[in-house]
N, C-alpha and C positions, 0 to 999 in steps of 0.2 A: 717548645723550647728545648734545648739542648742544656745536657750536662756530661762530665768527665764522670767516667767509673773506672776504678781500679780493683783488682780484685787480687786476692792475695792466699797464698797457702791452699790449703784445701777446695779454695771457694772458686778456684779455676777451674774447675770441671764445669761450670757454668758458662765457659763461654773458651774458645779459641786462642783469645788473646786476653793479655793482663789490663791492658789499657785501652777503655771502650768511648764513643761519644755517641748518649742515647737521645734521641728524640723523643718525649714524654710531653702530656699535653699539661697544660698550667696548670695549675692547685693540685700538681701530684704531690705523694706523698712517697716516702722512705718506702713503706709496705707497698705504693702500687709500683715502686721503681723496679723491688725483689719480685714481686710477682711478675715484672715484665721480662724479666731476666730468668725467670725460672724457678728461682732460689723458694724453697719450702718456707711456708712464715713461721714452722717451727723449731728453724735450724738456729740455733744459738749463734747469733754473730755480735762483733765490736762492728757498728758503725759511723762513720765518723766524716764528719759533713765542715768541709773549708777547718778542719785542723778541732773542732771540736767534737765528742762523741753525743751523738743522737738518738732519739727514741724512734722508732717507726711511724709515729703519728706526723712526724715533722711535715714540715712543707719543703718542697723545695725551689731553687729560684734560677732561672738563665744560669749560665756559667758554673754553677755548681758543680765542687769535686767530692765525689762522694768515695770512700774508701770503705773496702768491706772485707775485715778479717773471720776467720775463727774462733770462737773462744775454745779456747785449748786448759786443758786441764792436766796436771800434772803431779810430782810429788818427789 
């Protein structure tokens, strides 16, 4: 199945381009998408699946846009 990935701020470094469409096999989840992509499963991120934010455990579905910030800290 295919999904949208966008990636955002620092989490570019993972890929080429900002706006990706992955081929992932059914009952993926959040964690096997970042694994697919590279992304370390201890790198602190916002992510955020069709406009709501997600736990890594999710599933995800066809058409799926998955958004993946940094959590950035500040003061």
């Amino acid at each position: 199945m295919k999904v949208n990935v966008r990636l955002f701020a620092s989490i570019r470094k993972y890929s080429d381009k900002r706006n990706l469409e992955i081929d992932i096999q059914e009952h993926s989840t959040v964690g096997d998408l970042l694994s697919k992509l590279g992304i370390p499963q201890n790198e602190p991120l916002l992510v955020i699946v069709n406009e709501y934010t997600q736990r890594k455990n999710t599933l995800l579905k066809e058409g799926d846009t998955i958004s993946i910030f940094p959590i950035i800290a500040g003061g």
